[in-house]
C-alpha positions as CSV (number, residue, x, y, z in Angstrom):
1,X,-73.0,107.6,103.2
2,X,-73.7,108.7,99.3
3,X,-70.8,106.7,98.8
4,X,-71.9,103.8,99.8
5,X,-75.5,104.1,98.7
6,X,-73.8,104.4,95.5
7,X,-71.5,101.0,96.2
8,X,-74.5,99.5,96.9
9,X,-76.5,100.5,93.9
10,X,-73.5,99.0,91.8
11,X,-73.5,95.8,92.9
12,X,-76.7,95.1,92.6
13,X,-76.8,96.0,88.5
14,X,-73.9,93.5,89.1
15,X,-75.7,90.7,90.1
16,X,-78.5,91.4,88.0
17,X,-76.1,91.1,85.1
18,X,-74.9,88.1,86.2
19,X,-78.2,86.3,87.2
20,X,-78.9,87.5,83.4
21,X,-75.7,85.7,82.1
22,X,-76.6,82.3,84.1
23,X,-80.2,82.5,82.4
24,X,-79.1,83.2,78.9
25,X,-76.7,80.4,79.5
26,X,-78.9,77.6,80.7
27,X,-81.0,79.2,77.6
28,X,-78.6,77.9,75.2
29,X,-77.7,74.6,76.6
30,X,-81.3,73.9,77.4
31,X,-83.0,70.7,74.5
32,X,-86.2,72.7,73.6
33,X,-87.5,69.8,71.8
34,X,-86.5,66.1,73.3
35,X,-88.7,64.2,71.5
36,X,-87.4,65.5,68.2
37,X,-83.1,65.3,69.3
38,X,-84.4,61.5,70.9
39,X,-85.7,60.1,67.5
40,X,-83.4,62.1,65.9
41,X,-80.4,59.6,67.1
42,X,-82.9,56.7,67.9
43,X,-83.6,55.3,64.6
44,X,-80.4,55.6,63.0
45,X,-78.1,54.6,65.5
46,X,-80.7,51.4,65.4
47,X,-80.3,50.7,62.0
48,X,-76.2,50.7,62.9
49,X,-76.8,48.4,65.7
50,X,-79.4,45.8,64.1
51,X,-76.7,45.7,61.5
52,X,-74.1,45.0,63.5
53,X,-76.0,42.7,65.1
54,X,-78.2,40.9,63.1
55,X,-76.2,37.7,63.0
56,X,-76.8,37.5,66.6
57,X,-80.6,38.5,66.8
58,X,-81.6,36.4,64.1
59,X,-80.9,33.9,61.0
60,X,-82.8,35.1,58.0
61,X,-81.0,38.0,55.7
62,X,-84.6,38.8,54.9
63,X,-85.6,39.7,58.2
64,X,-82.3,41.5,58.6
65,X,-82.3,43.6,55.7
66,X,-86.4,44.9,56.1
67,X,-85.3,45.7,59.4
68,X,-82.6,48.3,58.4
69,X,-84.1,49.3,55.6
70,X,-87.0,50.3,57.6
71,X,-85.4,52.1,60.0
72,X,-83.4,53.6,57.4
73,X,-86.4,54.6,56.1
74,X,-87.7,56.2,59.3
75,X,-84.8,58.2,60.2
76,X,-84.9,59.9,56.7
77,X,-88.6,61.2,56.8
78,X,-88.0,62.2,60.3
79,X,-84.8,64.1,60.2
80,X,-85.9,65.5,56.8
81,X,-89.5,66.7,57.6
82,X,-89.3,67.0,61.6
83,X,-85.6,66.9,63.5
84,X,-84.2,69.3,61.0
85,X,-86.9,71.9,61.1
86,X,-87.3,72.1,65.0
87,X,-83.6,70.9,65.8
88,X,-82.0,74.1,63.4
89,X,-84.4,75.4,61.4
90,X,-83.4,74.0,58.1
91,X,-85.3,72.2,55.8
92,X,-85.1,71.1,52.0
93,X,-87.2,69.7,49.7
94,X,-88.5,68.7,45.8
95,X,-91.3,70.7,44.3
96,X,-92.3,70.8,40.7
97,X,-93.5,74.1,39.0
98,X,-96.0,74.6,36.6
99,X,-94.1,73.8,33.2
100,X,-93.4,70.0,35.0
101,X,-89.8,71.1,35.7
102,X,-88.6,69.7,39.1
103,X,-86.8,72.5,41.9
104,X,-84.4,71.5,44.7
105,X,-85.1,74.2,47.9
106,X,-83.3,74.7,50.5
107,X,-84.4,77.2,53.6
108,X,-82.8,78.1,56.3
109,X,-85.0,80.0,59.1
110,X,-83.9,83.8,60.2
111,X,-83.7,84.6,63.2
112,X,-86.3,86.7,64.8
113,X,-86.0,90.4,64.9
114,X,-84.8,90.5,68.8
115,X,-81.9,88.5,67.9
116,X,-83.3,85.2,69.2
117,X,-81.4,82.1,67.9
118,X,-83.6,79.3,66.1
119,X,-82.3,76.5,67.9
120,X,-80.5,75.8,71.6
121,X,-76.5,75.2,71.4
122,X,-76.9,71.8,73.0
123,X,-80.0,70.8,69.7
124,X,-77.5,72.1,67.1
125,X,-74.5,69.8,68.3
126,X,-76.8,66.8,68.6
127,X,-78.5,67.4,65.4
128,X,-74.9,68.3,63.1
129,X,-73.1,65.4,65.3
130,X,-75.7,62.6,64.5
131,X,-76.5,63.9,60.8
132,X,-72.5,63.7,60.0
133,X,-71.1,61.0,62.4
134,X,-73.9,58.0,61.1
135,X,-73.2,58.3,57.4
136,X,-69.4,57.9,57.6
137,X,-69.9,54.9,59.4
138,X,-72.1,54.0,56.7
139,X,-69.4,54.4,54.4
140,X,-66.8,52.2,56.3
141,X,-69.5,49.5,56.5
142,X,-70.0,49.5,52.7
143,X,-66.2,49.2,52.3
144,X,-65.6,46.6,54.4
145,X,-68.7,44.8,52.7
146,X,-67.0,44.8,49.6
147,X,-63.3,43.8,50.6
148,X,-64.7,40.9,52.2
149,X,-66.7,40.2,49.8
150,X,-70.0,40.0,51.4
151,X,-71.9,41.0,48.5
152,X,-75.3,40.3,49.4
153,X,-75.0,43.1,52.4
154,X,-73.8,45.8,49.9
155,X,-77.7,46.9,48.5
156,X,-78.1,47.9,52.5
157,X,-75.2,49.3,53.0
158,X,-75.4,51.3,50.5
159,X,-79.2,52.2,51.2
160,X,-77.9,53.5,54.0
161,X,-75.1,55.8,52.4
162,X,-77.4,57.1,49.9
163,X,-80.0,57.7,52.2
164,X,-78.5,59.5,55.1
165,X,-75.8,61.0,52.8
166,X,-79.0,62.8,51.0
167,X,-79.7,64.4,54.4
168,X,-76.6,65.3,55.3
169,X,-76.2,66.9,51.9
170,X,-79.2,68.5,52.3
171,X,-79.0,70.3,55.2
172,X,-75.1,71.3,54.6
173,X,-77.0,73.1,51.4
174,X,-79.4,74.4,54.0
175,X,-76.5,75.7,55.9
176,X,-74.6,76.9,53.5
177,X,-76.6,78.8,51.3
178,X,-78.9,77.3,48.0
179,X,-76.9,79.8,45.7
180,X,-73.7,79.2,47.0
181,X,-71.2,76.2,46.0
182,X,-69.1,74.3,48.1
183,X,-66.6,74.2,45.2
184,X,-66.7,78.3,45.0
185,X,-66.4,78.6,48.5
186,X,-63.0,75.9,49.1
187,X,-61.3,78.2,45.6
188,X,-62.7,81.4,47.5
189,X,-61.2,80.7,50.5
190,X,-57.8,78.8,48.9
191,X,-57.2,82.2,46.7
192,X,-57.6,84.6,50.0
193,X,-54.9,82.3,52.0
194,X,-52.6,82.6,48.7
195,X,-53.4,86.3,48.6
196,X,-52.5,87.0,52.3
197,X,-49.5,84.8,52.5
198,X,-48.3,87.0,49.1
199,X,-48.8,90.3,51.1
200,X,-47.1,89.2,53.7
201,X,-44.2,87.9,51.9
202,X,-44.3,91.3,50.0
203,X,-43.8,93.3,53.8
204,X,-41.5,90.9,54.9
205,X,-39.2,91.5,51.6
206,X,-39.8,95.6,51.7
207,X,-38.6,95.7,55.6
């Protein structure tokens, strides 16, 4: 009878654990903030559809062009003040100190002292997907403006590389580190490959 009692006492930790695991999960996947992931994606993947569009929605390049540019406009105040900050805790800005010098930040928020993540696993992929995917679009759009010669599309085209390629440098700042260099990093990690592959070459030889 202890023996079972004691079976018994076991599986339920068991299932406690487990119901634990299924919250923690459906923690991570859960979009804390939908408004924020929404406009996140809403008014750039608008600008790339009015774009691709405008011939069909309307005649006048004016109208076309303040469209995008405007939306273009919108989606880099919202991902750089808003989305980014509540999406995964990064943000960046310009301030200028006293002497009139200006100073490129870059933050990224800790995480809290229980070991609480910042942002949700399904926010982070949204957020990184949306801030990489839409600017290298961006780029193919400018390209094919200029080999077929559409010239008078190239000032929005490239508004729209410049701008969201700001954010997504930004933030990959943000994520990296503000006093670490990509540059550092890609001859930091090149040189350890080299070394390793060098060791290994060196055991191979002595056995």
């Amino acid at each position: 009878m202890l023996r079972q009692d004691s079976n018994d006492d076991t599986e339920d930790v068991s299932l406690f654990d487990a119901d634990e695991e299924v919250s923690t999960r459906s923690k991570k996947s859960k979009i804390r903030h939908p408004v924020a992931s929404f406009f996140h994606l809403f008014f750039r993947v608008s600008a790339i559809v009015v774009y691709l569009l405008c011939e069909l929605i309307s005649s006048s390049f004016i109208a076309c062009m303040v469209s995008i540019i405007l939306l273009l406009s919108c989606d880099f105040w919202a991902v750089k003040n808003v989305t980014g900050r509540l999406m995964v805790g990064l943000r960046w800005w310009n301030q200028v100190d006293d002497d009139g010098k200006s100073h490129w930040v870059f933050e990224a928020r800790k995480a809290s002292a229980q070991g609480k993540k910042v942002s949700s696993e399904a926010e982070s992929r949204i957020f990184w997907l949306g801030l990489v995917t839409c600017p290298v679009i961006w780029v193919i759009f400018a390209f094919s403006a200029l080999f077929s010669f559409k010239v008078k599309w190239l000032a929005v085209v490239t508004m729209g590389v410049v701008l969201q390629g700001a954010n997504l440098y930004g933030y990959i700042k943000c994520k990296v580190g503000r006093r670490t260099n990509l540059t550092s990093m890609a001859t930091s990690y090149l040189g350890r490959q080299f070394l390793r592959q060098t060791v290994v070459k060196d055991d191979q030889a002595e056995s």
